[in-house]
N, C-alpha and C positions, 0 to 999 in steps of 0.2 A: 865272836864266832865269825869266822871268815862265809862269804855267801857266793853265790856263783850267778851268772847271768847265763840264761837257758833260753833257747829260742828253737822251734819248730818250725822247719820254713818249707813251705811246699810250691806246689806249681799255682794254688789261687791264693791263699793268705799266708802271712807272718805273724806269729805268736809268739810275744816274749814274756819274760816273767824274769823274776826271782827266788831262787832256792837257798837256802840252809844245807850244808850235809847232812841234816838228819831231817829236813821236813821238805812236807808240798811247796811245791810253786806256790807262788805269792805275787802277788800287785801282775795279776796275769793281762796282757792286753794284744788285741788282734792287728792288725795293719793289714791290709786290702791289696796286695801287691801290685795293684794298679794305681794305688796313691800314692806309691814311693818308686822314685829311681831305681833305688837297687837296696840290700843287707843293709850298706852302710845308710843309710838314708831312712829306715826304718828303725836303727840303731840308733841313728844323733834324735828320732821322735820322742822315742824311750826313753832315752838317758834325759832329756827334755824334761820327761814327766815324772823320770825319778827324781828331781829337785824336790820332792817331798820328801823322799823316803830314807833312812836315818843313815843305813849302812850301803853305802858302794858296793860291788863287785869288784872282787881281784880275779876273776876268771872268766871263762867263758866257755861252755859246751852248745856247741849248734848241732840239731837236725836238720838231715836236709834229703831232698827228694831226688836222689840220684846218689850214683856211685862215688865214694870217698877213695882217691887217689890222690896222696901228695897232699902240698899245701894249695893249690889251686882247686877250686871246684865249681865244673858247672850245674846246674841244674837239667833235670831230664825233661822236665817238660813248664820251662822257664827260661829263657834266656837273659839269666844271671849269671855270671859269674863272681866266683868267691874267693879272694886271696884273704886266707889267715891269718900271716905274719901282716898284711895293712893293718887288719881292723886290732890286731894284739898291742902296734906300736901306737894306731890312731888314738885307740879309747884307754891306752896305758893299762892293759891286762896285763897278769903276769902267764897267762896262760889262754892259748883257747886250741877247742879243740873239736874236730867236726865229725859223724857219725852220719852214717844211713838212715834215715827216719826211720824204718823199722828197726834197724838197729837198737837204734834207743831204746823206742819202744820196747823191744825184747827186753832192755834192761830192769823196764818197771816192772816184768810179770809177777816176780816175787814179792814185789812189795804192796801188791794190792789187797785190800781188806775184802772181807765177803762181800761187801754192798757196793763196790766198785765192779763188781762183776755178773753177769744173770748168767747162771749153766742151762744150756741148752741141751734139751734131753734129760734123761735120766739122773740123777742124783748121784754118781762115778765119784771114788775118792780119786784125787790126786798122788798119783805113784812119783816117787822120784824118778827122774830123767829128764830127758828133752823136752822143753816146752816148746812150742813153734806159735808164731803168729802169721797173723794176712789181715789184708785188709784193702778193698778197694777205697779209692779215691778219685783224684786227679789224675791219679794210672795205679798200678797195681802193685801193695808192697807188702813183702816176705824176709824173715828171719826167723829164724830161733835159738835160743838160750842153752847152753850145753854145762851140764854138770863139769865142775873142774874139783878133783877134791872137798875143799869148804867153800867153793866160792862158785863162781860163773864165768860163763865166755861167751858171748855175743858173735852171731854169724850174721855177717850182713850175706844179701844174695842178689842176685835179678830174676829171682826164679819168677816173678810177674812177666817174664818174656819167654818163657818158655811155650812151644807151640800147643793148642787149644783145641780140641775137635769135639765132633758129635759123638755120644753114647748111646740114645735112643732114638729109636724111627720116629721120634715127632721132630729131632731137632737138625736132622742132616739139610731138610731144604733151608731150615733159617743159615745154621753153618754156611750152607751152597752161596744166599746173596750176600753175608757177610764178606765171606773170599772174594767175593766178584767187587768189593769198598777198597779192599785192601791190602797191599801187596803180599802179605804176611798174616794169616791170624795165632796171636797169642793169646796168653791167655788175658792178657790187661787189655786186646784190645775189644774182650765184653764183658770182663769182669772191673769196669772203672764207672766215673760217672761218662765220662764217651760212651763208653762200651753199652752204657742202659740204652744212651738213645740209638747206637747201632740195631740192640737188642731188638729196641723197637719196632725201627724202620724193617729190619728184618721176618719181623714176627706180623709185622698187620701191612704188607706190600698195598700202593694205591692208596693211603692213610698220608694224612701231612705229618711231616716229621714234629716230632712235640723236643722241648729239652728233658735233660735229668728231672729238672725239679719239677716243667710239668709233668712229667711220668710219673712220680715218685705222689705229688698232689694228687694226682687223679686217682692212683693206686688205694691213696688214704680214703679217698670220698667213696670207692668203690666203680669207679669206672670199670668197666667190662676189661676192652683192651691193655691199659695200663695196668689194670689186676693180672692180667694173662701177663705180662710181660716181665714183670716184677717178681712174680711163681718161679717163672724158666729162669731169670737171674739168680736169686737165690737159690733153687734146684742146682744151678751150675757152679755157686760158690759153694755150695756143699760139697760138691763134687771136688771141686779144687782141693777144698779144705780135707778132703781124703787123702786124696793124691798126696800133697806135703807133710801129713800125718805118717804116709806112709816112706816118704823121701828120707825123715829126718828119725823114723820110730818112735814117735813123739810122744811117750807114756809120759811125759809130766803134762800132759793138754794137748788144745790148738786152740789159743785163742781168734776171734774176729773183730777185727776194729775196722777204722777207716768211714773216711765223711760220706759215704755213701752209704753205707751201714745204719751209721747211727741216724739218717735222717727215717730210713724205711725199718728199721728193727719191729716197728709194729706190724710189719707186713711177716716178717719171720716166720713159717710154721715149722716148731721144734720139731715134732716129731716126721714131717718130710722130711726136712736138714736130717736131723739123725740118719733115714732109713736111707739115704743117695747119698751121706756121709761113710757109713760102713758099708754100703753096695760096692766091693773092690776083693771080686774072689780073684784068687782063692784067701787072702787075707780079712774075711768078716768078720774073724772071731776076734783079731789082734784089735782091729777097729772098735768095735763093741766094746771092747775095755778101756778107751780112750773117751775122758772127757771132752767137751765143746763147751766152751764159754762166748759170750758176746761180753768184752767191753763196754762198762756203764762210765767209766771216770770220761770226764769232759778231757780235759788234757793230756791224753797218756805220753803221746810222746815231751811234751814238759816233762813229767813224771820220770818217761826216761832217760833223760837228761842228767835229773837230782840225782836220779841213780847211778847213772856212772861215775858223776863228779864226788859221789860218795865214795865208789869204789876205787876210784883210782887217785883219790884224791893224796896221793904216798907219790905218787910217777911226778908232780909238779912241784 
């Protein structure tokens, strides 16, 4: 059985791995994108440490944190660039092929098992249609999955840039000094791991600025502030998570992933999420009937990798 090399590359880490058309990621391994040059250099690591492993890769599907045009690719918040046709002839692929990391991601929604997922809120069946994802991170990324006949279609977007404001009188002065950081506020630029500590700086003026993770830390131990802060983040990613619920009609979901996520998931309160998630009159009722999941599988965008190179694996 032919295997594919899968890689999720973002603005801080590079994860690669090995997939089967029909199964998980396998011999999965991270790289620190500050320890390597660039793709290819995190590439020749892997293939390094594949000298164990029985079967090669004749392919290759990369995620990656930026828009996919052509065979060149930069990164959005990385400066990497990515030329395909190099790394196809470098490492003797007979194929590679590069996708928007949410992209991907969208690929795996269907193929996740109950225990790869926690539903947020209510106990909702899953209706056929649109699934949509989001998920902050290193910046903020959005897709979703489109019924095609028997099969799927994957929307990549940049809807993470789409413009972001206040909805209640507690958050228009935070919104006010965020504006005054930034030329532009979108929505990735407080819904990502920057965005928490903009969040912050925002939300406790006169306070020394903390990072993500100590916000996110402090949030766990119960610190005052970073609990307050980490509330109005997740209040806001609900709110997001409405908005694109209602962008795409998203009756088959809207999941939430993203390394910001799964670090504070304990911080989550479902049923806020739910009540600022379907808070979008005049449409509460359409909302209400849409399930929310959080993303439990470690790797999804691995996952959705396997999954395209499943699905597409006729086009090579």
């Amino acid at each position: 059985m032919s295997t594919t090399l899968v890689a999720d590359i973002g603005g801080t880490n590079t994860r690669l791995a090995i997939a089967s058309r029909t199964g998980r990621p396998e011999h999965i391994h991270t790289f620190p994108n500050d320890s390597v040059s660039d793709l290819v250099g995190a590439i020749d690591a892997y293939v390094a440490h594949m000298g164990r492993i029985d079967r090669r890769p004749d392919g290759a599907v990369l995620a990656v944190a930026g828009p996919v045009q052509g065979r060149n690719i930069v990164l959005t918040n990385r400066d990497w660039k990515i030329d395909l046709d190099a790394i196809q002839q470098q490492f003797k692929l007979r194929y590679v092929r590069a996708l928007n990391d949410f992209e991907a991601l969208a690929w795996a929604l269907p193929w996740f098992e109950p225990e790869d997922v926690h539903q947020l809120g209510p106990a909702l069946p899953v209706r056929n249609g649109t699934k949509a994802v989001l998920g902050p991170g290193t910046g903020l990324g959005v897709s979703a999955l489109i019924p095609d006949g028997h099969s799927w279609f994957a929307l990549a977007t940049e809807a993470g840039h789409m413009s972001f404001g206040p909805a209640s009188e507690d958050e228009w002065e935070v919104f006010a000094r965020i504006a005054e950081e930034v030329p532009f506020v979108s929505a990735e630029t407080i819904l990502s791991g920057p965005g928490l500590e903009r969040l912050y700086r925002a939300a406790n003026p006169g306070r020394p600025a903390r990072t993500a993770k100590a916000i996110g830390t402090g949030a766990l131990a119960g610190d005052a502030a970073a609990v307050a802060t980490v509330e109005l983040f997740m209040r806001l990613l609900a709110r997001f998570a409405g908005d694109i619920a209602l962008s795409f009609k998203a009756l088959g979901g809207v999941y939430v992933a993203g390394g910001v996520t799964a670090k504070l998931h304990a911080c989550i309160d479902a049923e806020l999420f739910r009540k600022t998630f379907v808070r979008h009159p005049p449409h509460t009722h359409l909302l209400e009937g849409i399930p929310t999941f959080l993303i439990r599988y470690e790797e999804p965008g691995l996952y959705g990798c396997a999954a395209y190179a499943a699905h597409a694996v006729g086009e090579y």
